[in-house]
ZAMARRO-782060 format. One line per 8 residues: number of its first residue (from 1); for each residue x negated, y, z negated of C-alpha. Coordinates in pm, 1 decimal. Example, Ala and Ser with C-alpha at 12.3 -4.5 7.8 and 13.67 -1.06 7.14 Angstrom:
// residues 2
1	-1230.0/-450.0/-780.0 ~ -1367.0/-106.0/-714.0
***
This chain:
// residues 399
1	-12426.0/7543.8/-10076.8 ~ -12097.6/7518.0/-10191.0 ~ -11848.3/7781.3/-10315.9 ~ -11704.6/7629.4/-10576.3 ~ -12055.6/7622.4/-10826.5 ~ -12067.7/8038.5/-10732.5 ~ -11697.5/8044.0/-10836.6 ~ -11715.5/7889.0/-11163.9
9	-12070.4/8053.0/-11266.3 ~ -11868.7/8390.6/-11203.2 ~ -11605.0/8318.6/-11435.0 ~ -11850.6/8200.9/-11683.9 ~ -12039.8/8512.0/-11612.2 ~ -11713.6/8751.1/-11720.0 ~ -11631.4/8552.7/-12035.0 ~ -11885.2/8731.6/-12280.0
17	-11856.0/9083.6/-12121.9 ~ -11424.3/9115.6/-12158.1 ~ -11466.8/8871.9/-12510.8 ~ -11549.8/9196.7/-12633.1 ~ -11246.0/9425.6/-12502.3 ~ -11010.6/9343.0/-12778.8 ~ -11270.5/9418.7/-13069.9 ~ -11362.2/9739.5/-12939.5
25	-11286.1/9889.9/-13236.8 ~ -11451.9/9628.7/-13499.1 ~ -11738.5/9619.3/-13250.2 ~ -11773.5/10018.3/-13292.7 ~ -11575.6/10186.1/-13571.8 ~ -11600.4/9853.5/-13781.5 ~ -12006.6/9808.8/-13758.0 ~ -12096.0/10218.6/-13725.9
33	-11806.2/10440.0/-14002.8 ~ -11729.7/10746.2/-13894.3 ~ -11783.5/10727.7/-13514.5 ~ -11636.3/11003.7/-13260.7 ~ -11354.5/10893.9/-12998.5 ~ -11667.1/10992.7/-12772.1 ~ -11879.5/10776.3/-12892.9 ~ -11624.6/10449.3/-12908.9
41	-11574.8/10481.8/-12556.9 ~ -11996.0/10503.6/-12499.7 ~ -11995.5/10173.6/-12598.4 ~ -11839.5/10064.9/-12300.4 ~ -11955.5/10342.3/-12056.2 ~ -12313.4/10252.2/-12179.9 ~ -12268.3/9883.6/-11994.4 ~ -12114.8/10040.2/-11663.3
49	-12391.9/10293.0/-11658.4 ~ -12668.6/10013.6/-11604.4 ~ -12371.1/9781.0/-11424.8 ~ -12385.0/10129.0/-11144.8 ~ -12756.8/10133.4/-11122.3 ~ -12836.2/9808.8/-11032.8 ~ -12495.2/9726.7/-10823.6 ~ -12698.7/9874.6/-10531.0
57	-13070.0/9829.8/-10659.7 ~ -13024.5/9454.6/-10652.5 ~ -12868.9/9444.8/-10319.1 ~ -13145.1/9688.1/-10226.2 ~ -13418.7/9427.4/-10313.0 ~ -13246.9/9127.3/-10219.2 ~ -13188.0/9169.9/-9930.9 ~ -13551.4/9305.3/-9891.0
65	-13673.9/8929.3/-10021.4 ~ -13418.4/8725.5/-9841.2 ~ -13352.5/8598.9/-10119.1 ~ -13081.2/8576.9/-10416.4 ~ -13173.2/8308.0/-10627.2 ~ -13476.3/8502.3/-10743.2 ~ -13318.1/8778.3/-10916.3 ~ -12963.2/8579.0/-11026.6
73	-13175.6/8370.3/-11271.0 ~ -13366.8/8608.7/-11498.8 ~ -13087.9/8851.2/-11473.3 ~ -12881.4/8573.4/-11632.9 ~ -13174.0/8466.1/-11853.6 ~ -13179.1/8857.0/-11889.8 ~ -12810.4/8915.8/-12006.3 ~ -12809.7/8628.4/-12314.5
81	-13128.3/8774.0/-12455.8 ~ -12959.3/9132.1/-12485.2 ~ -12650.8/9018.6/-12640.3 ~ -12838.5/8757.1/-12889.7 ~ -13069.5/9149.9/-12945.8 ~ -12716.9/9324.2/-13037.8 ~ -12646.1/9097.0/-13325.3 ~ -12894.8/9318.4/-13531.5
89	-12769.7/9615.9/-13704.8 ~ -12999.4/9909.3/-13505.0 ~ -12929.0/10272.3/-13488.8 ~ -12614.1/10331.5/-13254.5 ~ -12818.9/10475.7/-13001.8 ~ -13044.4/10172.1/-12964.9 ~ -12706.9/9935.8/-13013.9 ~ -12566.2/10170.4/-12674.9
97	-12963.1/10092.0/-12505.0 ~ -12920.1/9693.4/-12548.9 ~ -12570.4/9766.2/-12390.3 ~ -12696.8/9928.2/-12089.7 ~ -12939.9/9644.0/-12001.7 ~ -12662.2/9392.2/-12058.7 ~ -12489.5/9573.7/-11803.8 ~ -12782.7/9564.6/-11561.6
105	-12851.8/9196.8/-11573.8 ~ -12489.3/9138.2/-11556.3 ~ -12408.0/9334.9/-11224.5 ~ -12772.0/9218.2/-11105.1 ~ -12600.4/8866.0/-11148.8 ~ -12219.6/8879.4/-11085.3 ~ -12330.2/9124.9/-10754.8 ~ -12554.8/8855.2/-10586.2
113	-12316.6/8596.6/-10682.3 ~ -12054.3/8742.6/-10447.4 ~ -12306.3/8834.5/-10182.2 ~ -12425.2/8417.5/-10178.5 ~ -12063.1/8301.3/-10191.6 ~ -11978.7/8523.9/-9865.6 ~ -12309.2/8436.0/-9692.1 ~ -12193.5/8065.5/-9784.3
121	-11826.9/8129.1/-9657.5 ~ -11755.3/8036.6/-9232.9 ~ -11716.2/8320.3/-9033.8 ~ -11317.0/8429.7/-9025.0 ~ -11257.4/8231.2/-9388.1 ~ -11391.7/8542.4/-9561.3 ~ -11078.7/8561.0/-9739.6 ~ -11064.4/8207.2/-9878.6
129	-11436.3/8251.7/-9999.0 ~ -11366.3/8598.6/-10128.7 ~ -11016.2/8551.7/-10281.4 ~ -11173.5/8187.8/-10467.9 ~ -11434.8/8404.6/-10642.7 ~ -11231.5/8664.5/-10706.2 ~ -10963.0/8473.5/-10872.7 ~ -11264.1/8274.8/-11076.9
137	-11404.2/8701.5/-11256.0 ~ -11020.7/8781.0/-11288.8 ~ -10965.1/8451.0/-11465.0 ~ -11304.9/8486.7/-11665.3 ~ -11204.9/8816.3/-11810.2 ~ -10872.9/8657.2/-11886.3 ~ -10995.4/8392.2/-12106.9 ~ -11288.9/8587.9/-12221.2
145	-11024.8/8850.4/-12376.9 ~ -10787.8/8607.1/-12539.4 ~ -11168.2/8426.2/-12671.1 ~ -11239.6/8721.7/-12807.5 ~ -10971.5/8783.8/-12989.7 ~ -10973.8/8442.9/-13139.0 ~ -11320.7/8419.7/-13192.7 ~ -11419.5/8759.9/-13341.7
153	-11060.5/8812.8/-13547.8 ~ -11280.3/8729.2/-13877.8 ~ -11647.3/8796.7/-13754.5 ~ -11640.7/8980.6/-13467.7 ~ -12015.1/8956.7/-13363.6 ~ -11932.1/8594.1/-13331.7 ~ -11893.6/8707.4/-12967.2 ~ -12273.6/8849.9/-12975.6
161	-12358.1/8469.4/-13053.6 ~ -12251.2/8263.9/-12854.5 ~ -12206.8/8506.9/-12535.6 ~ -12593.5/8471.9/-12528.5 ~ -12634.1/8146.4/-12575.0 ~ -12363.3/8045.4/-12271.0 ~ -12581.7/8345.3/-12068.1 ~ -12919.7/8146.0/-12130.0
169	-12765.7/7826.8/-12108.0 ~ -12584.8/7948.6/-11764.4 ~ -12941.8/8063.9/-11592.6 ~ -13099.2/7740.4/-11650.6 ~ -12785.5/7541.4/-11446.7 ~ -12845.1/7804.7/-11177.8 ~ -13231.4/7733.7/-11187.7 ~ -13131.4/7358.7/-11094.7
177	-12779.8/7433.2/-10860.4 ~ -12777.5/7793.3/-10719.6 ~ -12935.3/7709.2/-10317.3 ~ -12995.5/8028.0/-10136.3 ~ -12849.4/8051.8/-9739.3 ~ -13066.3/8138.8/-9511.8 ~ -13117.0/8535.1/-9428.0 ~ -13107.0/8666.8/-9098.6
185	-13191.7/9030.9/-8949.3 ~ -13379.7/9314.4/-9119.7 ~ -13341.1/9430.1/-9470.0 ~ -13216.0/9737.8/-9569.0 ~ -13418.8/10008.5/-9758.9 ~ -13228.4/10292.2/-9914.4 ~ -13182.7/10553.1/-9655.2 ~ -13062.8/10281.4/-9389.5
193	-12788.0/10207.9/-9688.5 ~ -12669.0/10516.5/-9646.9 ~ -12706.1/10494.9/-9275.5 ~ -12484.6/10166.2/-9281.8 ~ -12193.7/10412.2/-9477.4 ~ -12243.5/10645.9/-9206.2 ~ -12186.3/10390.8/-8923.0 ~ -11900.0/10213.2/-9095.9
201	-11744.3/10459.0/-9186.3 ~ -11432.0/10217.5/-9237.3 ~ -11619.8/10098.1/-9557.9 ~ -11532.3/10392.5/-9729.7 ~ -11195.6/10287.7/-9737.7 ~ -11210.3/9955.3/-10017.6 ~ -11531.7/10175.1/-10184.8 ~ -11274.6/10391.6/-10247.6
209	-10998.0/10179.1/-10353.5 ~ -11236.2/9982.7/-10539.6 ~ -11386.6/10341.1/-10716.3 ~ -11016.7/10433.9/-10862.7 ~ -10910.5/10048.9/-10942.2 ~ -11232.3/10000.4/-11148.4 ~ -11177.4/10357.5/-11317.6 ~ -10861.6/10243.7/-11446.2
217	-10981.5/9903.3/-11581.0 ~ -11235.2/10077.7/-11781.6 ~ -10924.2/10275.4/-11891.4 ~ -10762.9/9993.9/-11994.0 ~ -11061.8/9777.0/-12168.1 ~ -11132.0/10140.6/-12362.5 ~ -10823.0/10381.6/-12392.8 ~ -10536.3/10127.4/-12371.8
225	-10735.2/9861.5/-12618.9 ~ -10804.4/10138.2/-12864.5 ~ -10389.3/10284.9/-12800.7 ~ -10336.0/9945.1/-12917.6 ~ -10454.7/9891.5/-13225.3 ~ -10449.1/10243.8/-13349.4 ~ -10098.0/10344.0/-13200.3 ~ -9916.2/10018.6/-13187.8
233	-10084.3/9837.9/-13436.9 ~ -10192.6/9550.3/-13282.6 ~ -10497.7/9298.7/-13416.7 ~ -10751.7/9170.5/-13183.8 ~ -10564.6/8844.9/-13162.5 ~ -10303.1/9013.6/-13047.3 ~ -10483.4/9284.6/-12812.0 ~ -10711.2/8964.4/-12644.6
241	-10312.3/8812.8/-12574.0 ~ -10133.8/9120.1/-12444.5 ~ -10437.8/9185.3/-12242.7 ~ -10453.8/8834.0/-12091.4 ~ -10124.1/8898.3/-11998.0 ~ -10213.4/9152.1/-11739.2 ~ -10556.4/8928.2/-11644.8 ~ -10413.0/8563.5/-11575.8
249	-10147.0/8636.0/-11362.2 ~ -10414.4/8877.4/-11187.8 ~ -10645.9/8573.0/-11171.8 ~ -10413.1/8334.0/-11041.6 ~ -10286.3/8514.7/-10772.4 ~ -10605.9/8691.3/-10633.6 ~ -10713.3/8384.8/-10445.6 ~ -10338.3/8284.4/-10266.6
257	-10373.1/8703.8/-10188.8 ~ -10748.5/8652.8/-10001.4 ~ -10535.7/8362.7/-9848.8 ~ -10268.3/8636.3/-9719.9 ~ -10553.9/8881.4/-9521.1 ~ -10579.1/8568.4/-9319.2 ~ -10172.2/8629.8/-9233.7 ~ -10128.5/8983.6/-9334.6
265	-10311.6/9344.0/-9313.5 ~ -10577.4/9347.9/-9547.7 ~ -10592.1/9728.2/-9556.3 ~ -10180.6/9769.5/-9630.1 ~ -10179.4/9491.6/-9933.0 ~ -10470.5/9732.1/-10052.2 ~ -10206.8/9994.2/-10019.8 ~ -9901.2/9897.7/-10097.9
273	-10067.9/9707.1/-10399.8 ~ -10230.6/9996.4/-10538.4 ~ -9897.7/10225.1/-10541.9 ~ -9733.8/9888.0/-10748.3 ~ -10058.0/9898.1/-10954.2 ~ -10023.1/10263.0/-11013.6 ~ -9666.2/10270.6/-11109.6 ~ -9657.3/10039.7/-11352.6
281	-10002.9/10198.1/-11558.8 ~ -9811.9/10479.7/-11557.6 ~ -9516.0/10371.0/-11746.5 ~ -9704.2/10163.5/-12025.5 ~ -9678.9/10464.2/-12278.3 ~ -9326.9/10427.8/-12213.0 ~ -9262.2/10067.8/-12298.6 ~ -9155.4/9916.3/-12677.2
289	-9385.3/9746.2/-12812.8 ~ -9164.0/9445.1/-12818.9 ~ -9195.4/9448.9/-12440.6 ~ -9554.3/9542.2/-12363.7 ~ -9638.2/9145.4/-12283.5 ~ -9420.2/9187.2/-12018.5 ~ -9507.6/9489.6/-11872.4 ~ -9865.7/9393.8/-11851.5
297	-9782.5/9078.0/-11694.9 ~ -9632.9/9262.2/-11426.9 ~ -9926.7/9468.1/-11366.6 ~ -10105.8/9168.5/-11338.6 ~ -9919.2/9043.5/-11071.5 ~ -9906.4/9371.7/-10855.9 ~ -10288.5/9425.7/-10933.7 ~ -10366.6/9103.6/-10715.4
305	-10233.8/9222.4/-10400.8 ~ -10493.6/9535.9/-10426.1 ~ -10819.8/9372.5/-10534.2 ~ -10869.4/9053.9/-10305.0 ~ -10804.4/9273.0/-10009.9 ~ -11087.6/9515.0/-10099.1 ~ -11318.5/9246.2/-10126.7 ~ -11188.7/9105.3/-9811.6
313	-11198.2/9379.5/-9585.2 ~ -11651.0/9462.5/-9694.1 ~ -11689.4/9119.9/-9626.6 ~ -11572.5/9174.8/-9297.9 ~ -11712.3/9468.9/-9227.4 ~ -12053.1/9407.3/-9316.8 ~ -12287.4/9285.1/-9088.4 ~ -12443.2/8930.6/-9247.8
321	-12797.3/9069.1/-9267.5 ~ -12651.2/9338.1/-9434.4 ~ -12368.7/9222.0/-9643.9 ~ -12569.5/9220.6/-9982.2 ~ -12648.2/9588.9/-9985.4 ~ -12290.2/9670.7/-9798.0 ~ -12131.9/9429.7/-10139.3 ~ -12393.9/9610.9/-10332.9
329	-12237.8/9971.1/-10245.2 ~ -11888.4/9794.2/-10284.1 ~ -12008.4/9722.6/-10645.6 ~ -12120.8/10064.2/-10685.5 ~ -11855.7/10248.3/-10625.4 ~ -11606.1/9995.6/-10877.9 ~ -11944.4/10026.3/-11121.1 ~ -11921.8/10404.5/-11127.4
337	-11548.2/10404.8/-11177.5 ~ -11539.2/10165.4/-11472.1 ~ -11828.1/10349.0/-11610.6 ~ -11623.5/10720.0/-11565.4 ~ -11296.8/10494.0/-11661.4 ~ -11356.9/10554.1/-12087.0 ~ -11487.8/10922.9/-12007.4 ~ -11157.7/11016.7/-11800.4
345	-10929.3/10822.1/-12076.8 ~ -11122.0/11034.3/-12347.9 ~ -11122.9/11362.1/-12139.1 ~ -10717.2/11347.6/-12078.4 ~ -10642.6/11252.0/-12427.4 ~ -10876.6/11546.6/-12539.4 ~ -10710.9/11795.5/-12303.7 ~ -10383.1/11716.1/-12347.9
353	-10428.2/11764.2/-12750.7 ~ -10617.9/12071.4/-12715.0 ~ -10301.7/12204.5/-12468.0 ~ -10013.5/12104.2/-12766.5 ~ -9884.4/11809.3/-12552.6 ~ -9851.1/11424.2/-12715.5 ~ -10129.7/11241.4/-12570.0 ~ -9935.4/10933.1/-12538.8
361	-9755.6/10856.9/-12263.0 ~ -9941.3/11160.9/-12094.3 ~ -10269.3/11000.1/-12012.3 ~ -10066.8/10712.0/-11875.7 ~ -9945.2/10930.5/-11649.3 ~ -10232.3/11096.8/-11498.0 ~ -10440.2/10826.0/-11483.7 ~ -10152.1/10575.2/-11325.1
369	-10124.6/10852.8/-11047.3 ~ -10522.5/10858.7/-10932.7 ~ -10400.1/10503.0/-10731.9 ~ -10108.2/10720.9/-10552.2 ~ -10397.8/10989.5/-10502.7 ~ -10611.4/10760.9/-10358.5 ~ -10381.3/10606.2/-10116.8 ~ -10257.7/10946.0/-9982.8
377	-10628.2/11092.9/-9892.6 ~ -10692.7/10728.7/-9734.8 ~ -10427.4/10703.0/-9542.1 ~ -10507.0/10798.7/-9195.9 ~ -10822.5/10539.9/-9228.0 ~ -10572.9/10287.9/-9398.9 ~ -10356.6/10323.8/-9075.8 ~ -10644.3/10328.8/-8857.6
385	-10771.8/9991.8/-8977.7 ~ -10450.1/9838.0/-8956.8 ~ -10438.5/9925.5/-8574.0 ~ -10775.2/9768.2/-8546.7 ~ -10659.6/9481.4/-8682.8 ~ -10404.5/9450.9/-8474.5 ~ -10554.9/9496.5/-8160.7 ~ -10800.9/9218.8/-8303.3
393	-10502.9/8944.7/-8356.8 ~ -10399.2/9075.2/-8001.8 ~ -10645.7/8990.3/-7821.8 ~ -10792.8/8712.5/-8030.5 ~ -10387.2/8539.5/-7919.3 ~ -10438.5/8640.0/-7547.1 ~ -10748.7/8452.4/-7572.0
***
């Protein structure tokens, strides 16, 4: 099968999930008066909760059947259903339930996606493979944030609508187009999962970068959206354009990156991308208004270096028989960041207004400084990969 069908399912896949970053607070506030900070950032932490479950589960099983086809169409089929379900007006805890199993189908699908496009890729063109998929979510969360914006400025569950109908529509193409690879070797169960961490250790390294990066995504989609239109004012035309801003330059890039680990260290563009990364989420409580386009077009562009090279490098490490439950536990980790990302934004905010200091630029601060965090406690394994790597292109040119 070809990579290219994956690629653009993937991007299809994202539009309906980040359509609804920019109407966060019509989507919460708007439909439910009178709701907590708490429970506005639920809304999204209710979709990464069932996005972390099944990020390994589905790995888990597929690679049990051999098989990814079989789960990537009724998870799709899965997804539409739930988000045609959330156009009723339920209790907010039942309106958080239908969130959670969007987010399972969703990681069921986008997760086995990935795993068929690198059991599709040739062995040492990981990084094309991984960096053309990559590029295709980035650039689906792009659009699907500036398509929200536009879509739900008047009726915002607009997005409910026709989100499910491109989800149902999407798992009948894959019925007909999505061909599954062969599988070879034994599949894993759950203890030899955690086995596989154990012996490769090294893929610790991009679960962790991955863990932190994802964190501060579902900072952004929760804490920065809301910091935008409560602080600065902004409409949901306006948040879905500022925040494309920071995803289409991301998208573009991420694939010409996975290009890079092909020239360059995988492990030290993780690095060196996330410090970038870091830096410049930690001065967006600093920037005008008037300027805040820019800024998070910058991000953006840094942000590139640090995510294709995490995908990368578990690609690489994996074993093939394995690779579904090794992207699975890749998926995890990002899954229980963005799904912690809201909580943390929430938590700061709340502690630094119960301690007398302006919440704004402070959370900025803290939370822009978990990707310097991260890199110092990896960096002996961040050196010690790059030395492997090394030795690799060594002897791979003696040869």
């Amino acid at each position: 099968m070809k990579i290219w069908p994956l690629a653009l399912g993937i991007y299809l896949l994202m539009l309906p999930v980040t359509a609804m970053v920019p109407l966060l607070y019509q989507l919460t506030e708007g439909r439910y008066p009178g709701l907590s900070d708490l429970d506005r950032h639920l809304f999204m932490s209710a979709n990464m909760a069932g996005a972390l479950i099944f990020a390994v589960l589905a790995g888990l099983l597929s690679d049990r059947l051999g098989r990814r086809k079989a789960l990537i169409v009724p998870a799709l089929a899965i997804n539409g259903f739930a988000l045609l379900l959330m156009l009723g007006h339920w209790p907010y805890p039942v309106y958080l339930g239908l969130r959670f199993i969007e987010g399972c189908a969703h990681m069921t699908a986008l997760s086995l996606a990935m795993t068929l496009a690198a059991d599709t890729a040739r062995k040492g063109r990981e990084g094309g493979a991984m960096g053309l998929v990559g590029a295709a979510m980035s650039l689906g969360v792009a659009s699907g944030s500036v398509l929200g914006g536009q879509l739900g400025a008047e009726v915002p569950e607009r997005v409910f609508l026709w989100g499910g109908i491109l989800m149902i529509m999407l798992a009948l193409a894959a019925s007909r187009v999505v061909r599954d690879t062969p599988a070879t070797g034994r599949p894993l169960n759950l203890r030899s999962l955690l086995n596989l961490t154990l012996e490769r250790r090294a893929l610790l390294v991009p679960y962790a970068f991955t863990f932190v990066d994802r964190l501060t995504v579902g900072f952004i989609i929760s804490t920065v959206s809301l910091y935008f239109a409560t602080v600065l004012g902004f409409d949901a035309a306006r948040i879905g354009i500022v925040m494309a801003a920071f995803l289409l330059p991301f998208a573009v890039l991420t694939y010409p990156a996975g290009l890079l680990c092909h020239r360059w260290d995988a492990a030290l563009m993780m690095a060196v991308g996330s410090l970038l990364y870091g830096g410049v989420l930690a001065g967006l409580g600093l920037v005008a208004d008037n300027m805040v386009l820019m800024w998070m077009a910058l991000g953006g562009v840094v942000a590139a270096l640090m995510f294709a090279p995490s995908l990368v490098l578990v690609a690489r490490l994996a074993d093939p028989a394995q690779r579904a439950t090794a992207m699975g536990g890749f998926h995890l980790a990002g899954s229980l960041g963005f799904m912690l990302g809201p909580l943390v934004g929430v938590g700061v905010l709340t502690g630094l207004q119960a301690a007398g200091a302006a919440p704004y630029p402070g959370v900025f601060f803290v939370v822009g400084g978990l990707e310097a965090l991260c890199v110092l406690i990896c960096l002996p394994w961040i050196l010690r990969l790059h030395r492997s790597a090394a030795a690799q292109a060594a002897t791979g040119a003696g040869e």
